[in-house]
Each structure stands twice: as structure tokens, then as C-alpha cells.
N, C-alpha and C positions, 0 to 999 in steps of 0.2 A: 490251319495251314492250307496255304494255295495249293492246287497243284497244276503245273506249267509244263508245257513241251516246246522246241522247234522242231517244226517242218525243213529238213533238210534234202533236196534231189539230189541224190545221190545214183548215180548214171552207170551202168556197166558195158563196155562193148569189144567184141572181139572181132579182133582184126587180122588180116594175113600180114604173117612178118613180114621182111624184106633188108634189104642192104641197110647199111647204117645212113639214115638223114633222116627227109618225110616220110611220114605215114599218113595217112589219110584214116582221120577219126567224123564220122558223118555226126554232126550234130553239138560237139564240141566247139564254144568260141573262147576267144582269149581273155573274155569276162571268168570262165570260169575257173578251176582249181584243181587242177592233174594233183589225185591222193596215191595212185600204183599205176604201173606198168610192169606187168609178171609176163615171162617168153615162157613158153611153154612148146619144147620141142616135138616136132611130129616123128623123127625117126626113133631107129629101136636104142639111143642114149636114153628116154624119158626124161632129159635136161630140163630141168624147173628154176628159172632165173627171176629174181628179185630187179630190175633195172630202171625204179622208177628216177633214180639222180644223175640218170643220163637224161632224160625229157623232158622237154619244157613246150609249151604251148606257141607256137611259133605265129598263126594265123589260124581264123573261123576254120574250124574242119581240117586241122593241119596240127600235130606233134613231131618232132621233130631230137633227134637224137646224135648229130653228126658227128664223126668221129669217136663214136661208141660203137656196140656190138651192135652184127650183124646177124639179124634172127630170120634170116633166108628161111631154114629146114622146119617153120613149127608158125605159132600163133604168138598175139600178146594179148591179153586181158590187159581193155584200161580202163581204169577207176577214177572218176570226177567229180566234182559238186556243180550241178548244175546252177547259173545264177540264172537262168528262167528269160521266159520271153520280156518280163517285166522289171527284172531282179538287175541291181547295180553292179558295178566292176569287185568282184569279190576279192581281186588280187591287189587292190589299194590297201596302203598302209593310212 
């Protein structure tokens, strides 16, 4: 019996929230594959928000969530599969 792996980039980066539209994700392009976006609130609520099917990849270094919530007061952790300097469009069907 073989045994096989993939190598998958899988990317972590956290950002200051902001009003609901763009964020600005450095190193993200729209090759790759938004897997979370968690807000994680900074004041004393500790609001822990699951929001990744408000976001989608709008442009290189750009997620985008408009007329969804506004994570002014805290952070988001965002989670991606990177498709690599070399790596195809992973969002093709």
C-alpha cells in the first residue's frame, strides 16, 4: 500500500475590521479560495462571529463583504488556500 499526501497553502491572516464592503487582505488573489472569516471583537462583548458567507474574493488583495456586518470594534481572521505563484485558478469548476 502506497502512501500519498497533498501539499495544500493554506494561509492565515489577520486584519483590522472595518465598515461593511472591502478589506484589504495582502497577498490574497482571486485564484485563490476564502475557507473562514471569523470577527473577533476587541471590546469588553468578546463577540466571536463566524462570517465567512458574507465574503467573497472580490479582487488581488481585496475581500469584500458589502451590505453584511460591520466589524469596526475587533479583528477578522481570514482563512484561504493559496493557489501559489505557479498554481491555477482554484475557483474553476
Amino acid at each position: 500500500m502506497s502512501v500519498t499526501h497533498i501539499d495544500v497553502d493554506v494561509r492565515m491572516v489577520s486584519i483590522e475590521g472595518g465598515a461593511a464592503g472591502d478589506h484589504t487582505v495582502e497577498g490574497i488573489t482571486t485564484r485563490d479560495v476564502l475557507k473562514s472569516v471569523m470577527y473577533f471583537s476587541s471590546d469588553t462583548s468578546l463577540t466571536i462571529a463566524t462570517l465567512t458567507d458574507e465574503f467573497k474574493i472580490t479582487a488581488n488583495g481585496v475581500i469584500n463583504n458589502t451590505g453584511g456586518t460591520a466589524t469596526t470594534d475587533g479583528y477578522l481572521v481570514v482563512f484561504y488556500i493559496s493557489a501559489g505563484p505557479c498554481g491555477g485558478d482554484l475557483n474553476r469548476n
